[in-house]
VEXLORO-350402 format. One record per atom (N, C-alpha, C, CB): residue in one letter; atom name; x, y, z. Coordinates in steps of 0.05 Angstrom, whole numbers, always signed. Glycine has a CB too. Layout:
BEGIN
r  a  x  y  z
a  CA  X  Y  Z
...
***
This chain:
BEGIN
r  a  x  y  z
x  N  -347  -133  -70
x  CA  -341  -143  -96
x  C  -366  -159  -106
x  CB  -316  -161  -96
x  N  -375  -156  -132
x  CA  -397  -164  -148
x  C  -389  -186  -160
x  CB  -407  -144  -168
x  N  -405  -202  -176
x  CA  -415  -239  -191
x  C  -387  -226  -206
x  CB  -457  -250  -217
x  N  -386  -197  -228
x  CA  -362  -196  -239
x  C  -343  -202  -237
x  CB  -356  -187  -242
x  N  -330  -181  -225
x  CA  -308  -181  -203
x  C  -298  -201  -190
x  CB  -313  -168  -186
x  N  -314  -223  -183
x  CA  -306  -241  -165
x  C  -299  -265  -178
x  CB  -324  -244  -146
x  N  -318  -272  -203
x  CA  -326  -295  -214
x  C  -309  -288  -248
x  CB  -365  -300  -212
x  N  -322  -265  -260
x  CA  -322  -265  -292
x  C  -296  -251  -298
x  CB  -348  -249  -307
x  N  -285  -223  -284
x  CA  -259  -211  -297
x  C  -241  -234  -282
x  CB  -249  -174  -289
x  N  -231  -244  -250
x  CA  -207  -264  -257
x  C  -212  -287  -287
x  CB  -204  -284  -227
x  N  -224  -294  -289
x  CA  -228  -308  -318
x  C  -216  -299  -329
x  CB  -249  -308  -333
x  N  -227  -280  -348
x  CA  -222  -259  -357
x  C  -201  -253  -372
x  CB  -223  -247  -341
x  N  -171  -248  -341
x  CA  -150  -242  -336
x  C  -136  -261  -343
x  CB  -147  -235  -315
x  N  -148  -281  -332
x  CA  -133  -306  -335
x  C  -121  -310  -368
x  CB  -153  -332  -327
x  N  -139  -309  -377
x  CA  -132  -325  -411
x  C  -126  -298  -427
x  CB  -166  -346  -431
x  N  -134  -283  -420
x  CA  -117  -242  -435
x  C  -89  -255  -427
x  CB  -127  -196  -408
x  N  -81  -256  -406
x  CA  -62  -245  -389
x  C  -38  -274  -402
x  CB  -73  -241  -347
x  N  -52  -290  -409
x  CA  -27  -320  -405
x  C  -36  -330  -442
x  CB  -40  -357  -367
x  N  -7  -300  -457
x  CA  -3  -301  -483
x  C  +19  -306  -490
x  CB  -10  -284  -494
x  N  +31  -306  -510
x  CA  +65  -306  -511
x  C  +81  -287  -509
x  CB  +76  -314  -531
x  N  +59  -255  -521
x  CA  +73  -234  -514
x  C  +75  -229  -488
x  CB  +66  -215  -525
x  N  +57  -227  -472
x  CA  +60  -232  -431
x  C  +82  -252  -429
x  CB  +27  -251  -410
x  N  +90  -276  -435
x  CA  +99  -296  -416
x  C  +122  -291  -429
x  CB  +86  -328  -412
x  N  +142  -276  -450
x  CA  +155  -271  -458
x  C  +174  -242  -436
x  CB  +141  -270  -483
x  N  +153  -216  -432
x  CA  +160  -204  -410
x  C  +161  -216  -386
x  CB  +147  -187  -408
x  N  +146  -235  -383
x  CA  +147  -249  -345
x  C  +175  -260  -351
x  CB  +117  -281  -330
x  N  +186  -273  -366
x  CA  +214  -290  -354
x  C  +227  -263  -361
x  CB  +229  -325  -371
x  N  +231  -242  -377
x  CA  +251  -227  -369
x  C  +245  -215  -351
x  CB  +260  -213  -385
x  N  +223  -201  -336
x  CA  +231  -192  -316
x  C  +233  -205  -286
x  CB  +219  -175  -319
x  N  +229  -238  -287
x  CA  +234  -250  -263
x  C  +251  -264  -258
x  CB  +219  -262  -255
x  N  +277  -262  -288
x  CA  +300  -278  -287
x  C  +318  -278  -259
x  CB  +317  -268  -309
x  N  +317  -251  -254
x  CA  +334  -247  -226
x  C  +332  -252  -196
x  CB  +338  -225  -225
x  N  +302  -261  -195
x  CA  +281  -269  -182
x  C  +300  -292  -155
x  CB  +257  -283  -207
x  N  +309  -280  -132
x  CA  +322  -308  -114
x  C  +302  -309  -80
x  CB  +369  -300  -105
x  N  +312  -335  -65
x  CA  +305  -332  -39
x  C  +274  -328  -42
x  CB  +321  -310  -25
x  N  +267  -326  -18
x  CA  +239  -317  -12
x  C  +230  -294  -25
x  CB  +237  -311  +15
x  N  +206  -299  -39
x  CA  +191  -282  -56
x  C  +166  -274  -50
x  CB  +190  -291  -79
x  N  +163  -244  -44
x  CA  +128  -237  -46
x  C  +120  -222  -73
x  CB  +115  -216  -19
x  N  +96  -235  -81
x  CA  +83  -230  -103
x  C  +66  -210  -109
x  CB  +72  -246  -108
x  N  +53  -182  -104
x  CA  +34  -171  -94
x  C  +16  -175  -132
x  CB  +44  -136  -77
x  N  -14  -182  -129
x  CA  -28  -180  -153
x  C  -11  -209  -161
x  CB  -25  -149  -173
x  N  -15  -230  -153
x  CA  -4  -253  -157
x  C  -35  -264  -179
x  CB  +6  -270  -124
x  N  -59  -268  -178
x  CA  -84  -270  -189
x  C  -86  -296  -195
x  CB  -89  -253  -211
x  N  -77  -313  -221
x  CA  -80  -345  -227
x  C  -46  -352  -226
x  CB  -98  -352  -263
x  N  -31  -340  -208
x  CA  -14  -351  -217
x  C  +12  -356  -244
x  CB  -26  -361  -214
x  N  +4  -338  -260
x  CA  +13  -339  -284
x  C  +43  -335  -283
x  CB  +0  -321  -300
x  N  +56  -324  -265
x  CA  +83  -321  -260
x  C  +101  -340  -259
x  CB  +85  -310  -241
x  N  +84  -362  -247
x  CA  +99  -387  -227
x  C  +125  -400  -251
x  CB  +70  -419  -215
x  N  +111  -407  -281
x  CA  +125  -424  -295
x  C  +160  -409  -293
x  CB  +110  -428  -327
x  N  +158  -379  -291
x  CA  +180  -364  -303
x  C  +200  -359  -279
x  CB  +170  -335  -316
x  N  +196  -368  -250
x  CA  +210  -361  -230
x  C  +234  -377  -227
x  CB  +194  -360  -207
x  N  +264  -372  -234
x  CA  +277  -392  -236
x  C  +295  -400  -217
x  CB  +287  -390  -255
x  N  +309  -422  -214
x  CA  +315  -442  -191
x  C  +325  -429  -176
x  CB  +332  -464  -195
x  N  +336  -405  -172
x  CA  +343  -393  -148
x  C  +319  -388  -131
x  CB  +356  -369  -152
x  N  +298  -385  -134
x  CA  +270  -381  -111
x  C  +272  -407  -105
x  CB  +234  -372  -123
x  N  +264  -395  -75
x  CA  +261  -415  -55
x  C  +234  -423  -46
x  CB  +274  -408  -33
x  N  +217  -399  -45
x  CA  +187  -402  -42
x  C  +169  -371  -52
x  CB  +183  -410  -8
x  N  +145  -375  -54
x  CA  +128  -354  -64
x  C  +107  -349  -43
x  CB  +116  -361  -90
x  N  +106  -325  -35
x  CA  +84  -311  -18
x  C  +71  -294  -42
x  CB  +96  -290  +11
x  N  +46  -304  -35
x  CA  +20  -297  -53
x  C  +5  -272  -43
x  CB  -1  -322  -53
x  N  +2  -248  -53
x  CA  -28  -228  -37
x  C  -45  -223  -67
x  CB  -15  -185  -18
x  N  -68  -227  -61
x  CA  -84  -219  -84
x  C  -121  -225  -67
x  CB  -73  -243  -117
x  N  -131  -203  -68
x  CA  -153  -208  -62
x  C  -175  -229  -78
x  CB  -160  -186  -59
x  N  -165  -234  -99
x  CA  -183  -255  -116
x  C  -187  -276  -116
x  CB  -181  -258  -135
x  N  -202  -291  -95
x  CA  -201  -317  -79
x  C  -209  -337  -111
x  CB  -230  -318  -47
x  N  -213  -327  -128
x  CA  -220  -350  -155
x  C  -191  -351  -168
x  CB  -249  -336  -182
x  N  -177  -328  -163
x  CA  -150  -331  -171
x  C  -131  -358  -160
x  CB  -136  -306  -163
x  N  -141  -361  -140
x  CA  -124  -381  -129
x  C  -138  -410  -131
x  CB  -118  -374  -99
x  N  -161  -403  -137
x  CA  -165  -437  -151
x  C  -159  -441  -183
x  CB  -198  -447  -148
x  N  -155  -410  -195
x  CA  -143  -417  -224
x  C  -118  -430  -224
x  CB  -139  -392  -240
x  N  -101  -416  -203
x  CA  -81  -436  -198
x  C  -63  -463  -195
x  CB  -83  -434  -191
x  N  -91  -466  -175
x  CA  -82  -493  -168
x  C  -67  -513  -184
x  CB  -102  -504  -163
x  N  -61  -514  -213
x  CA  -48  -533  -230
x  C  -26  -521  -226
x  CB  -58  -538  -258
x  N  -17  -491  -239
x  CA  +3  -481  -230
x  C  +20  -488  -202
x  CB  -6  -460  -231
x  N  +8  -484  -186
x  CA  +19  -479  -154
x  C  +30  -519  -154
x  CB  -16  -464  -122
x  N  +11  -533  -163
x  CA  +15  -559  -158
x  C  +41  -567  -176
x  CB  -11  -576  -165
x  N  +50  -552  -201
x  CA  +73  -564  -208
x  C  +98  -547  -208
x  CB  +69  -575  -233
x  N  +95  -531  -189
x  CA  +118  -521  -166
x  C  +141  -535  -149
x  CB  +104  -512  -145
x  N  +167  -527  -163
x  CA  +191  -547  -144
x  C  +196  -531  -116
x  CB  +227  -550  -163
x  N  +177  -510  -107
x  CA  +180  -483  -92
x  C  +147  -482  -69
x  CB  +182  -453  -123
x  N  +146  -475  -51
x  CA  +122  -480  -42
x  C  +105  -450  -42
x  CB  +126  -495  -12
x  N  +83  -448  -46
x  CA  +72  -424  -59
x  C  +53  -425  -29
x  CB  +56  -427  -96
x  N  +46  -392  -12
x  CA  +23  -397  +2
x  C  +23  -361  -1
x  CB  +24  -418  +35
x  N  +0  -359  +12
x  CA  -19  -346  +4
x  C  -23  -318  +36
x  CB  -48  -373  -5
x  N  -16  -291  +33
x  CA  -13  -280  +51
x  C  -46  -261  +47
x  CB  +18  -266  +51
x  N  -49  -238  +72
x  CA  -79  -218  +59
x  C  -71  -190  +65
x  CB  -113  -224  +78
x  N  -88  -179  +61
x  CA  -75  -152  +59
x  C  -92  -142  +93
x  CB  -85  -131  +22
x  N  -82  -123  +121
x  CA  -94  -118  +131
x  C  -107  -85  +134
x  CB  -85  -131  +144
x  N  -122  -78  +147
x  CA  -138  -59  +151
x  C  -112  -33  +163
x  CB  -164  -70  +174
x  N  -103  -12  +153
x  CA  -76  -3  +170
x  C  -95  +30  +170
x  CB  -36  -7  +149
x  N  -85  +46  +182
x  CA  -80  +74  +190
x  C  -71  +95  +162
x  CB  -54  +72  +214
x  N  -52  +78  +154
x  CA  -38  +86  +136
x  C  -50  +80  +101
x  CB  -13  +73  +144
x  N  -72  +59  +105
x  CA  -81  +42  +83
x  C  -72  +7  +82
x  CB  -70  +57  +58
x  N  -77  +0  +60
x  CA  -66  -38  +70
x  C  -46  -39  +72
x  CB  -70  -64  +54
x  N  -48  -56  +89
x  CA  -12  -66  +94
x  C  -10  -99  +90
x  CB  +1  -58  +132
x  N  +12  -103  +79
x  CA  +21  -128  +77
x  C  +17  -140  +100
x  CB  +46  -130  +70
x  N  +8  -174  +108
x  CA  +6  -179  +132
x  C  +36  -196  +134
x  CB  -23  -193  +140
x  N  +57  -188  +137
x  CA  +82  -195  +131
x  C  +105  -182  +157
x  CB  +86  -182  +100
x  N  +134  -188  +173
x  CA  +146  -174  +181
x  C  +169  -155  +165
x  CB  +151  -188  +196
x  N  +175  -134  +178
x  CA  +196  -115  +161
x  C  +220  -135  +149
x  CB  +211  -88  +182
x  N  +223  -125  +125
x  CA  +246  -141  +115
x  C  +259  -170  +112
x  CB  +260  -132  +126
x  N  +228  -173  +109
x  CA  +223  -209  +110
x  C  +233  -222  +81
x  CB  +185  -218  +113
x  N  +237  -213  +58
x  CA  +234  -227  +33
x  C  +257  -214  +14
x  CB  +203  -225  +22
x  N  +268  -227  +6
x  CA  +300  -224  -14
x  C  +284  -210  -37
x  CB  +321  -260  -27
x  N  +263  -224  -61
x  CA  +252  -200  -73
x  C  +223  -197  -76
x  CB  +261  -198  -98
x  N  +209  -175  -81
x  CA  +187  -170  -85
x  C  +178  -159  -116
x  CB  +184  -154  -65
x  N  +151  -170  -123
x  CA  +149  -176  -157
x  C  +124  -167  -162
x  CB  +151  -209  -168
x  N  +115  -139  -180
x  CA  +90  -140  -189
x  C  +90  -140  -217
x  CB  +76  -120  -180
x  N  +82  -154  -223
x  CA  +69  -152  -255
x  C  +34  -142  -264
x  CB  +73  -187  -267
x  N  +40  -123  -280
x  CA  +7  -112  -287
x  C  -1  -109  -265
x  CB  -15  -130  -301
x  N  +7  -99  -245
x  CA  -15  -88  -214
x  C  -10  -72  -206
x  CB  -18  -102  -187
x  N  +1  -48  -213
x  CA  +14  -22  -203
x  C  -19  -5  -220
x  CB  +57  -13  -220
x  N  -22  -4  -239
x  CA  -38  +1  -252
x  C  -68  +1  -245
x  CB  -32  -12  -268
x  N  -74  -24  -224
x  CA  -99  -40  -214
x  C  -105  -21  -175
x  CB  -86  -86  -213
x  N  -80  -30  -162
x  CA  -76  -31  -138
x  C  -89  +6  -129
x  CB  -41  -42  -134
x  N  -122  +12  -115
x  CA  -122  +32  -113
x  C  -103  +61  -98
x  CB  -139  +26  -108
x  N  -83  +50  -81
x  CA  -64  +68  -79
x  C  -30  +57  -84
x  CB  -69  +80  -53
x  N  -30  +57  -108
x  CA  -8  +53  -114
x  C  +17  +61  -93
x  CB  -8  +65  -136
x  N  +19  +86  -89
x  CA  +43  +96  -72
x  C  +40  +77  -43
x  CB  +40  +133  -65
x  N  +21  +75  -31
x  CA  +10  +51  -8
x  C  +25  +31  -9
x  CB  -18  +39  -11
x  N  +18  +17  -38
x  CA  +26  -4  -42
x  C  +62  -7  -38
x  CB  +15  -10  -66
x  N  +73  +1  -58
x  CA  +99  +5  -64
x  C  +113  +15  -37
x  CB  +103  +24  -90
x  N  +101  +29  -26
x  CA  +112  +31  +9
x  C  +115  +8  +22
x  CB  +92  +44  +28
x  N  +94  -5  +22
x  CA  +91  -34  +37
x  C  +105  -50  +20
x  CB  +60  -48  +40
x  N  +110  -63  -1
x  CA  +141  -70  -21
x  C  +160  -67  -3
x  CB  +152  -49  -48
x  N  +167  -42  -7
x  CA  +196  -31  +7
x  C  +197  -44  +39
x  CB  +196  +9  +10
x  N  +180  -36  +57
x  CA  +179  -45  +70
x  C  +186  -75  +79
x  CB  +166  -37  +70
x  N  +173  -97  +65
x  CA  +173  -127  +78
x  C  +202  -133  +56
x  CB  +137  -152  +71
x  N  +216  -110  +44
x  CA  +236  -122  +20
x  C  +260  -112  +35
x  CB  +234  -109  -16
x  N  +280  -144  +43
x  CA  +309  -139  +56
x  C  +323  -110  +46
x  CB  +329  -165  +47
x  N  +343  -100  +58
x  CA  +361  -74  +58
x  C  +367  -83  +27
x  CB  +393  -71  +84
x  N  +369  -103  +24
x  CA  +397  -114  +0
x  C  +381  -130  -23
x  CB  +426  -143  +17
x  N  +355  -125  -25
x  CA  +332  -139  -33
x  C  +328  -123  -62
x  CB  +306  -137  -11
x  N  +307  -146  -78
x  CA  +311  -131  -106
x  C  +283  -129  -109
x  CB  +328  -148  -132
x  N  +269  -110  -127
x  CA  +239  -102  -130
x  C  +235  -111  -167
x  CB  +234  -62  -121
x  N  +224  -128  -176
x  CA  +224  -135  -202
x  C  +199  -130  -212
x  CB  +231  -161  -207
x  N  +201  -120  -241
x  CA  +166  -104  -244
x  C  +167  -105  -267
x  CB  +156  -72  -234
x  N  +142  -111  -283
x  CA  +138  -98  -306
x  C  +107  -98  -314
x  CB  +154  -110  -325
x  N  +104  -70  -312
x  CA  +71  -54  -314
x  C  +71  -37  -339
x  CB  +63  -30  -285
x  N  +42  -32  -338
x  CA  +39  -26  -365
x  C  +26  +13  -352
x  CB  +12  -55  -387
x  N  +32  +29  -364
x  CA  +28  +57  -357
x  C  +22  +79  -380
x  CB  +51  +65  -343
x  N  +32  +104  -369
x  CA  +32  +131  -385
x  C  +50  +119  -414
x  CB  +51  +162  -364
x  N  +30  +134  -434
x  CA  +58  +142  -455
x  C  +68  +162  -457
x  CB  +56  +140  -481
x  N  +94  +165  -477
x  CA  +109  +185  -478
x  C  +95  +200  -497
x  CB  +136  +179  -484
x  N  +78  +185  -517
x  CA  +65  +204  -538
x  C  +44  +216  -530
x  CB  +56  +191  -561
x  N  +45  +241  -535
x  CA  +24  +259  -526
x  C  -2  +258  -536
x  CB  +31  +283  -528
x  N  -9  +251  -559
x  CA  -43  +240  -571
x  C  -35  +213  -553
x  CB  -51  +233  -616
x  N  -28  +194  -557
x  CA  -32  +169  -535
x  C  -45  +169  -514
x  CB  -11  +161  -525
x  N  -29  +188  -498
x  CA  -27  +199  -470
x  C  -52  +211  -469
x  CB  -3  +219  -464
x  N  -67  +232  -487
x  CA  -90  +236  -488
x  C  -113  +215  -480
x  CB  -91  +244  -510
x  N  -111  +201  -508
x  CA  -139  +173  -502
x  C  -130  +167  -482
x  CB  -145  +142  -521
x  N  -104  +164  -468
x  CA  -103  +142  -445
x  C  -126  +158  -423
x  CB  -64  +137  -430
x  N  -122  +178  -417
x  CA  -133  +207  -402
x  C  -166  +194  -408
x  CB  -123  +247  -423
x  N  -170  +196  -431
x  CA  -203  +199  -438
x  C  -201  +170  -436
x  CB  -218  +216  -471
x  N  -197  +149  -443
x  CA  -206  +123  -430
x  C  -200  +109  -407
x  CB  -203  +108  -444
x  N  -190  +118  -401
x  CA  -187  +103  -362
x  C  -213  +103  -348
x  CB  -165  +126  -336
x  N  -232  +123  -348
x  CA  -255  +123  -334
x  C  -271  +93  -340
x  CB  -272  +150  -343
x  N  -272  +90  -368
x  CA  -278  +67  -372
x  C  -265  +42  -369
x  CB  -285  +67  -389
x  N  -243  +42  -372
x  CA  -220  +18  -368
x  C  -227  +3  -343
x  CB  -187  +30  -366
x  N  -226  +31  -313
x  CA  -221  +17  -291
x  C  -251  +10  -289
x  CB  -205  +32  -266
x  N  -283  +14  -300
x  CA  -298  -4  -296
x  C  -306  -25  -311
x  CB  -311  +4  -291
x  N  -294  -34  -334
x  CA  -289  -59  -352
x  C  -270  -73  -339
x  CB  -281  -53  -381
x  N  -246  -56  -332
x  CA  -222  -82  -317
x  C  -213  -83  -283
x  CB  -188  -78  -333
x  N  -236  -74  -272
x  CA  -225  -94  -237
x  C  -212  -53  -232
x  CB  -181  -138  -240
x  N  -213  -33  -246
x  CA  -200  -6  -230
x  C  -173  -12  -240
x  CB  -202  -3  -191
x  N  -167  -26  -266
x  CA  -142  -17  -285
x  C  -141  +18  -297
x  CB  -145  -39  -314
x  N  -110  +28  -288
x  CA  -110  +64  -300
x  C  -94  +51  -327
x  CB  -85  +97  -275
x  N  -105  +63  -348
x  CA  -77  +66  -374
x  C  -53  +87  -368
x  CB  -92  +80  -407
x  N  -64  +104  -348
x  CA  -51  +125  -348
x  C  -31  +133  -325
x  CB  -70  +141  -352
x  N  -19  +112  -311
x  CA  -9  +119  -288
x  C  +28  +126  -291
x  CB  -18  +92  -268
x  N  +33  +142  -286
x  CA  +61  +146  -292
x  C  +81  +122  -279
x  CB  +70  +176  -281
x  N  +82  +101  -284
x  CA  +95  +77  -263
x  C  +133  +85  -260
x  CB  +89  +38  -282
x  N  +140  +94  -282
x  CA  +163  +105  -272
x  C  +174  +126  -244
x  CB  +167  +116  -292
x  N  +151  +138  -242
x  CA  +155  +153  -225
x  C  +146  +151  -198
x  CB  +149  +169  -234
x  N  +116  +129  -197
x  CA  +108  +127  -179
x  C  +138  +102  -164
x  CB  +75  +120  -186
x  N  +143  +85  -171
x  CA  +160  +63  -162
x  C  +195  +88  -166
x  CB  +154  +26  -190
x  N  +197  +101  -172
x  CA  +218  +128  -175
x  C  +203  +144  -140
x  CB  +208  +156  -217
x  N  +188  +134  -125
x  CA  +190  +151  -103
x  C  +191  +138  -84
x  CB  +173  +168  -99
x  N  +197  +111  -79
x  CA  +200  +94  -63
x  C  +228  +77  -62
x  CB  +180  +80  -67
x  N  +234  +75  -95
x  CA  +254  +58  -101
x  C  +274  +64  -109
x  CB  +250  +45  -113
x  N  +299  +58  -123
x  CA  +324  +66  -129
x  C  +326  +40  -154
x  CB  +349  +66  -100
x  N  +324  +60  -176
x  CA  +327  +42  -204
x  C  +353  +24  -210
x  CB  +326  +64  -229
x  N  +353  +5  -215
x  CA  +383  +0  -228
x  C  +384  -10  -260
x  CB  +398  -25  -211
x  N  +355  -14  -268
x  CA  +346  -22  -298
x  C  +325  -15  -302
x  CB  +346  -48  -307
x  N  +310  -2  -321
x  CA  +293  +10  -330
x  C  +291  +8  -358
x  CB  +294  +31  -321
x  N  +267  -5  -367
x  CA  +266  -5  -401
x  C  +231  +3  -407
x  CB  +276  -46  -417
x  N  +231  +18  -427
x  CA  +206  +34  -429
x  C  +204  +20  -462
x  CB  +207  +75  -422
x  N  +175  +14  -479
x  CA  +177  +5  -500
x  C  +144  -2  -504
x  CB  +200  -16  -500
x  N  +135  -6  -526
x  CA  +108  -10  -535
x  C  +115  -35  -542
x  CB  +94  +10  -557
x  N  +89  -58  -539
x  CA  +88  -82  -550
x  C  +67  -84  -565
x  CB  +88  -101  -533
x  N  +62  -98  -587
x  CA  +41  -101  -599
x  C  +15  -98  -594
x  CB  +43  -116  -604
x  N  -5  -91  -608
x  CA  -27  -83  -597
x  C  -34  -53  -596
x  CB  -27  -93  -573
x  N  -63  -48  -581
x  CA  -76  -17  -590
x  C  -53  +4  -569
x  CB  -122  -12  -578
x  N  -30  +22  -579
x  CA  -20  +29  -556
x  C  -25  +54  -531
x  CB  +0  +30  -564
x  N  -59  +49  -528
x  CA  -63  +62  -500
x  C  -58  +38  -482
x  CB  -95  +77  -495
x  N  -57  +15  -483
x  CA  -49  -6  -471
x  C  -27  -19  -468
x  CB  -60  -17  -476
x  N  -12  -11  -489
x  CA  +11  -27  -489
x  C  +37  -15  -491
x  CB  +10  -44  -508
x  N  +41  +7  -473
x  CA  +61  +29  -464
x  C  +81  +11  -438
x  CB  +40  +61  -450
x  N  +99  -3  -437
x  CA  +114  -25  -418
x  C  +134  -19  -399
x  CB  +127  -45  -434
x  N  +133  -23  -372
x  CA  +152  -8  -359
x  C  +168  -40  -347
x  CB  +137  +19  -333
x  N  +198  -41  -353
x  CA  +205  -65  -335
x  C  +231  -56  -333
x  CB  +201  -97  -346
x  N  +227  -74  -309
x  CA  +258  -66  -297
x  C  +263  -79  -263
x  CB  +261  -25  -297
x  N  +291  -72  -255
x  CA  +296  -83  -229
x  C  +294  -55  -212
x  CB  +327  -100  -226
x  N  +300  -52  -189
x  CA  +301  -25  -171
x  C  +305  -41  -142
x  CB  +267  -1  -173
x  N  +314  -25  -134
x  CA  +324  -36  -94
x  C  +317  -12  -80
x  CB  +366  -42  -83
***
């Protein structure tokens, strides 16, 4: 990872990412949010204000060691104790450094999109997420409109090297549809240019 990457996009992310239209989707999709929580693409934190009194604590993975000093104000006015897990070297690709079926729910926001093998990822989810455990998400992906869906096609090459290996174009319904079992699903455009702002949220077990 480069001066960018390491130093200038968490920035970046930080102040894009923590708007009203974002922090508006984060409490709906972390209302349901209980018990022990892992975060995967956790970055500055931006989640923390919306996690409500049923969490008990937050396990953090995000390779962005500046993410977690964006934090620090966040994490410090936490009624919940927040720490910080890594991803390890696996056979299979990374793996959570976590035991099977350790955590009531697991939460990505905007990182399905980022995370280079998505299906990897969402395996390892399933994995450290109890039998009876809930998966809470809301990513931004494919559109349904077919010119959309186009630019999304022709601008991703550039996207993922302006944003950290962000796809516009990733079908997230389907990818989290091969691991998971839906129980809410809401698809919808939010304001803004919409090769970007195509919204997938919802719960799944």
């Amino acid at each position: 990872m480069g001066i960018y990457a390491e130093r200038i996009l968490p920035c970046c992310i930080n102040r894009f990412m923590d708007a009203p239209d974002f922090e508006r989707l984060r409490k709906r999709a972390l209302r349901r949010a209980y018990g022990r929580v892992l975060e995967l693409g956790f970055g500055s934190g931006l989640n923390l204000p919306f996690y409500p009194s049923a969490v008990e604590s937050v396990t953090a993975v995000d390779p962005a060691l500046l993410g977690r000093r964006l934090a620090a104000d966040r994490i410090a006015a936490c009624s919940f104790p927040v720490t910080f897990t890594d991803l390890a070297a696996h056979k299979a690709g990374s793996r959570i450094e976590a035991p099977d079926g350790s955590f009531d729910t697991v939460v990505t926001t905007w990182t399905l999109c980022t995370v280079p093998d998505a299906v990897q990822a969402l395996r390892e989810l399933r994995r450290v997420l109890k039998r009876d455990g809930l998966y809470l998400f809301v990513e931004h992906g494919r559109a349904p409109t077919g010119g959309v869906a186009f630019f999304q096609d022709v601008l991703t090459p550039i996207q993922k090297w302006i944003a950290g290996g962000c796809h516009l174009n990733r079908r997230i319904d389907t990818l989290i549809a091969g691991c998971f079992r839906f129980e809410r699903l809401h698809r919808f455009y939010i304001p803004g240019p919409r090769v970007g702002t195509y919204m997938y949220l919802g719960e799944a077990r």
